[in-house]
N, C-alpha and C positions, 0 to 999 in steps of 0.2 A: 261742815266737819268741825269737831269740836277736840284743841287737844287737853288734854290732862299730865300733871306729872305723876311720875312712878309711883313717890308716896302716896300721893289720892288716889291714884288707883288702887292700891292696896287696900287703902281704907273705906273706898267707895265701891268695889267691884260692883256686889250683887242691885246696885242702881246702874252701871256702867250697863250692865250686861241686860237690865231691863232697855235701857233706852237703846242699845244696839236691835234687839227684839221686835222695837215699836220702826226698826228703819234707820238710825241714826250711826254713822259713821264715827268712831273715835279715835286719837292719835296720842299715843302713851311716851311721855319725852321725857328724856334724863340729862339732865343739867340743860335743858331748852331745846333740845335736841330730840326730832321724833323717833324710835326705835321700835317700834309696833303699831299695828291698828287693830283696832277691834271694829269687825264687820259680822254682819247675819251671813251664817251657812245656809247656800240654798239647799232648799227642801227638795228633792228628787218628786215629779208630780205623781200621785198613784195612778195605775191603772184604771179604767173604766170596765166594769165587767160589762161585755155587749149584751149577752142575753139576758143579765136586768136589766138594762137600759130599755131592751125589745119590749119585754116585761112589761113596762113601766108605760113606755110610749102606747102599747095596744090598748093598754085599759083608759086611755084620755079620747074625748070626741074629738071628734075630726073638726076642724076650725072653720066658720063659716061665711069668714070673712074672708079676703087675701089681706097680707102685710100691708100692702099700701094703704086700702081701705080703714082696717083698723089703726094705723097713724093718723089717718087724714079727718076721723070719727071722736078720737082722742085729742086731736089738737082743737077740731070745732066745739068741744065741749070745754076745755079752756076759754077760749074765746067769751061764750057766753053766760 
């Protein structure tokens, strides 16, 4: 967390407000003293519509492998 004073803030916001974006926490102090933060609003997640999804999944083949096989095919081919 990183604080800043009031004046830089004023002068810096639309960087302030990038790096808040990127994840980063900030603490806005007036004579040394923290009095705000600037944090990310979380995002509300969107819905999935299900019958695209249904959609979506009918038109892919059917997988020929099981999970574990295809990890286990995946790592051997690392290997060599």
């Amino acid at each position: 967390m990183q604080a800043v004073s009031l004046a830089d803030a004023k002068s810096r916001l639309s960087e302030l407000v990038d790096r808040v974006e990127a994840g980063n926490t900030i603490d806005i102090t007036r004579r040394g003293k923290p009095v705000a933060r600037l944090t990310v609003v979380a995002r509300p997640r969107k819905r999935i519509d299900r019958s695209m999804l249904q959609a979506l999944t009918a038109t892919m083949p059917p997988a020929s492998d099981n999970a574990a096989d295809l990890v286990r095919a995946m790592r051997d081919d690392d290997r060599s």
